[in-house]
N, C-alpha and C positions, 0 to 999 in steps of 0.2 A: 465362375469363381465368386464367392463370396466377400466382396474386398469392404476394407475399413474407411473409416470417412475422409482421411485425408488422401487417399489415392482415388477414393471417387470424385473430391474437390479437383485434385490437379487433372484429372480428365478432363470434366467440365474448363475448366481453366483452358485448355489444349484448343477445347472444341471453339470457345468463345475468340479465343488470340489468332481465328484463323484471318490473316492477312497481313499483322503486327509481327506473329509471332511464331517458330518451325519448330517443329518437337517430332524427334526420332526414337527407338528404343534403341540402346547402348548394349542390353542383354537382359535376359530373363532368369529370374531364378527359378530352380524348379524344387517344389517341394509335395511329395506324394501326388495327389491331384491338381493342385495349384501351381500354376505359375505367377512371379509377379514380377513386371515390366521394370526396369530404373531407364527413367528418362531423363535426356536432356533437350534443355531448351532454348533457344537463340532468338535474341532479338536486338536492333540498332543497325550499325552498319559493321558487313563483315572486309571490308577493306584491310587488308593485316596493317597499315599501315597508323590505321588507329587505334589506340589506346583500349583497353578491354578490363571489365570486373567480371567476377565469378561469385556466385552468391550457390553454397551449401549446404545443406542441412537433412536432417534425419540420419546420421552417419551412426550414433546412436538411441534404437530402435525404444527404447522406455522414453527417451526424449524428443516429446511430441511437440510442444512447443517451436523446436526450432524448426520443420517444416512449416506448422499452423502461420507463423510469422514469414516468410517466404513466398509461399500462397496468397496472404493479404494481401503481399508489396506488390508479386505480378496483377494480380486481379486490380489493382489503384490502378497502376501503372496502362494496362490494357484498358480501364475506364475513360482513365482521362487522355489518352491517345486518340479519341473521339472527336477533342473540343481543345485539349494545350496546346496551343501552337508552341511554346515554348520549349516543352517534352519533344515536340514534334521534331524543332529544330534541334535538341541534347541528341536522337538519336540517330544524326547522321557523323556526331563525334564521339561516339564510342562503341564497342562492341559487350552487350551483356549475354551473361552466358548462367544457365539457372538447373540446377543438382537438386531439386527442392527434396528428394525423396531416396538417399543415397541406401539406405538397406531396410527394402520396403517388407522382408523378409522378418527382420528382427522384431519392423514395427508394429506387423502382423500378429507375431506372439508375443508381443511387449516381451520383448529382452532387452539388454543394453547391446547382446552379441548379433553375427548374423545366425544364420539356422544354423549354419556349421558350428558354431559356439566360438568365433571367432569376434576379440574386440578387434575393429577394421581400424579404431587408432592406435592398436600398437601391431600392427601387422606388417609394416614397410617394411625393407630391408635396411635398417638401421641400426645400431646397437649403440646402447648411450656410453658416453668416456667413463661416469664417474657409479656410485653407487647408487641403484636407483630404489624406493622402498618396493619392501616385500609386496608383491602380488599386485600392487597398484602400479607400481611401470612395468609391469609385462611380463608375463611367464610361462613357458611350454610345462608345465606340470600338468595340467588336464582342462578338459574344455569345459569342466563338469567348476572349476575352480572361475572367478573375475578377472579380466582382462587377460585373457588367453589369446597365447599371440601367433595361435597355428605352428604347424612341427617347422623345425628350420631349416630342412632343404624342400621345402613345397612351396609353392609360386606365391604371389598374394592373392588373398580373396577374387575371387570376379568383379565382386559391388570395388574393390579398392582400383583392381584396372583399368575398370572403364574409368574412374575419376581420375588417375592417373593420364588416361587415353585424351578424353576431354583438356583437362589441363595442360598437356602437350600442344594439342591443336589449334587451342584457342584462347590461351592467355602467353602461356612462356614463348610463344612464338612473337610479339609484338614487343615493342621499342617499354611499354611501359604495360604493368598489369597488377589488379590487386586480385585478391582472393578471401573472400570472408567465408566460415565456416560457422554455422550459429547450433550453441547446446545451451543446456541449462546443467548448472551444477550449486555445489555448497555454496554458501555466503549471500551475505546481505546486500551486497553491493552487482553490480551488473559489471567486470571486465572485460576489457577487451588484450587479450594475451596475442603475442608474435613469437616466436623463434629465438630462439631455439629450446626445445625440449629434451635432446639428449646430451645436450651441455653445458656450462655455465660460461660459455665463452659467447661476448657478443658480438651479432649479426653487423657483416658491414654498412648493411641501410638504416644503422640507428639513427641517423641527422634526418633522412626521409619519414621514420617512424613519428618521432619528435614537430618534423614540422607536418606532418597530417594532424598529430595530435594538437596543436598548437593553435592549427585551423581550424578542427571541429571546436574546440571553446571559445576560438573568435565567435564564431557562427553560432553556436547554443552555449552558452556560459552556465547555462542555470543544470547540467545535465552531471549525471552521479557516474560515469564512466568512468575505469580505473586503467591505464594503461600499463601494462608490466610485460618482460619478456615469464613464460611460463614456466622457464628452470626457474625464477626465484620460487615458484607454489613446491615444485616435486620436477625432477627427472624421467625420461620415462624410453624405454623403446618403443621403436618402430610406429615417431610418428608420422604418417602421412607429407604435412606440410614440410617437415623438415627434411624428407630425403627430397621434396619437391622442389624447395627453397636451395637444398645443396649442388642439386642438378641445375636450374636456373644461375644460379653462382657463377657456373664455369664460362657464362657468356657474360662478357662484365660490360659489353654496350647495352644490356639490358637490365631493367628495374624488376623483379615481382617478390612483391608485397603479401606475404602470406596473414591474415589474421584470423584470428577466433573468439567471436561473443559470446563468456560465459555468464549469461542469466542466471542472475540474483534468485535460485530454489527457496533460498531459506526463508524470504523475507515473505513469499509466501506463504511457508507454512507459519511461519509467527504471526502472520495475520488468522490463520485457518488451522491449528495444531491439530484438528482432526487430521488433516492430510499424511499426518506422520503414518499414520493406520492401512495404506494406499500404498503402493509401489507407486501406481500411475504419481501420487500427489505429493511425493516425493521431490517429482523432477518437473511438474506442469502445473500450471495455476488450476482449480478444477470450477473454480466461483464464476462463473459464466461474466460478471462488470471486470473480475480482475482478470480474466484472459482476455478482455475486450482493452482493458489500459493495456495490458501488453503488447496485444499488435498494434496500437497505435504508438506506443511510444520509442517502438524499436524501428517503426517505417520511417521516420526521420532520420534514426543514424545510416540507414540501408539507402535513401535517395539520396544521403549528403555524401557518402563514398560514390558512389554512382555520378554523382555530380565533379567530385573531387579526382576523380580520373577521367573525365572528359578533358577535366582545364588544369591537369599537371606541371605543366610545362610554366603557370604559373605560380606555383607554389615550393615547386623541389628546389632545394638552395642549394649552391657548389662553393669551390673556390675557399676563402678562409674560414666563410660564415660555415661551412659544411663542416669542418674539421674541427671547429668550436662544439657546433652539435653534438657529434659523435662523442666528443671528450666531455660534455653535458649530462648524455646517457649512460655516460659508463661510471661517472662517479654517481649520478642518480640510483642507477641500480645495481651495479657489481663491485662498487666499495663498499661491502660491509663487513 
């Protein structure tokens, strides 16, 4: 097969992690002559009793960057597990779990879709409470149309099950879990969006949202991250995290923290307006310095969550300070 650069990197990646790191195939996509692998990866300690992050990306296929950034973090990560004894010591308190290449299918033919013409972020089985816009939250009208969210009594995607599947096994199954999901989308700024997306009602772990947010600007003050739940942008069906995030709900001795980094597209292309001209340069830095700032400057928010679920237990606030929080977030973002 014929494969693209970034599933020839996560190979290499595989081959190098061997002893650090275990990588399975979760399932294959077939298309004409080609198959292509979606793997998952594991590395740390899998004790269920420890804390675990999940790091995603490539879910949509025109949006290359969020794998390219994934791939950097384990390749660090896999370096300096060589010589950090301090790494050394993080990874007997947490379990990491790594999706770098969720629909290798779409990536292949640069789509946003899988081959099915399927967007895999509204394909859950979720349907939003309120009204969501035309065509941009999700629509069975034709796969030939954007954000097509497969017929509605057919199962979810494959690429969505197995994420699904992983996600079961090895984050909502532990006392505490986060989950980041990394794309590139409009605007100037780099977000980071949480749940819920099919309603504007918010999430009971806003005071946990709040105090992780609170902690990465203790810890990098200087950084342009925007934190917001994602119904403030647009509503939308059948996202992923949220039918994840609802299923996780029902066990309330447990924490998981679903997030999504959406990457500042724009501010690319205002540096590089040619890029407007490009599908690809639309949704990725294409200037070889400014994809190099980018994997560096998103590997520090990716080790500080990584970091930040290893030592939960000292940053989750309870009791009155929690219920201050909560009522913090909601007039922040759902009084308006």
């Amino acid at each position: 097969m014929s494969s693209f650069p970034e599933l020839r990197e996560l190979k290499r990646i595989i081959e190098q992690g061997k002893g650090h790191l275990d990588a399975y195939v979760a399932c294959e996509i077939a298309y004409k002559e080609h198959e292509f692998p979606v793997y998952v990866l594991t590395m740390g300690n899998a004790d269920p009793s420890v804390p675990a992050i999940g790091f995603f990306g490539g879910i949509h296929g025109l949006e290359r960057i969020g794998t390219q950034v994934l791939l950097h973090f384990i390749r660090s990560l896999l370096n300096r597990l060589t010589w950090d004894k301090g790494l050394q010591h993080l990874m007997q308190e947490v379990r990491l779990v790594f999706m770098p290449l969720v629909n290798p299918g779409g990536m292949w033919q640069s789509t946003r879709c899988n081959l099915n013409g399927v967007d895999l972020m509204r394909n859950a089985p979720i349907e939003a409470e309120g009204r969501v816009p035309f065509l941009l939250g999700g629509q069975r009208i034709s796969p030939i149309l954007p954000w097509y969210r497969g017929k509605a009594d057919a199962p979810m995607e494959k690429e969505n099950q197995v994420l699904v599947g992983a996600v079961r096994k090895e984050l909502l199954s532990r006392s505490f879990s986060i989950a980041v999901d990394c794309h590139s989308g409009f605007g100037l700024r780099d977000h980071v969006w949480f749940p819920h997306a099919h309603t504007v009602q918010p999430i009971r772990h806003m005071a946990d949202i709040i105090a992780l947010e609170a902690l990465f600007h203790e810890v990098h003050p200087n950084t342009r991250y925007v934190f917001e739940p994602q119904s403030l942008h647009y509503q939308t069906h059948g996202d992923v995290w949220d039918y994840l995030y609802l299923e996780a709900e029902t066990n309330p001795e447990r924490i998981f923290l679903p997030l999504t980094l959406e990457m500042g597209s724009w501010l690319w292309v205002k540096k590089n307006p040619r890029q407007l001209f490009s599908v690809q340069g639309i949704f990725n830095p294409i200037v070889e310095h400014r994809q190099n700032r980018v994997l560096r400057r998103h590997a520090f928010w990716l080790d500080f969550l990584m970091r930040a679920t290893a030592g939960y237990n000292e940053w989750l606030v309870d009791g009155p300070r929690r219920c201050r929080m909560q009522e913090q977030g909601v007039a922040r973002w759902y009084r308006r």
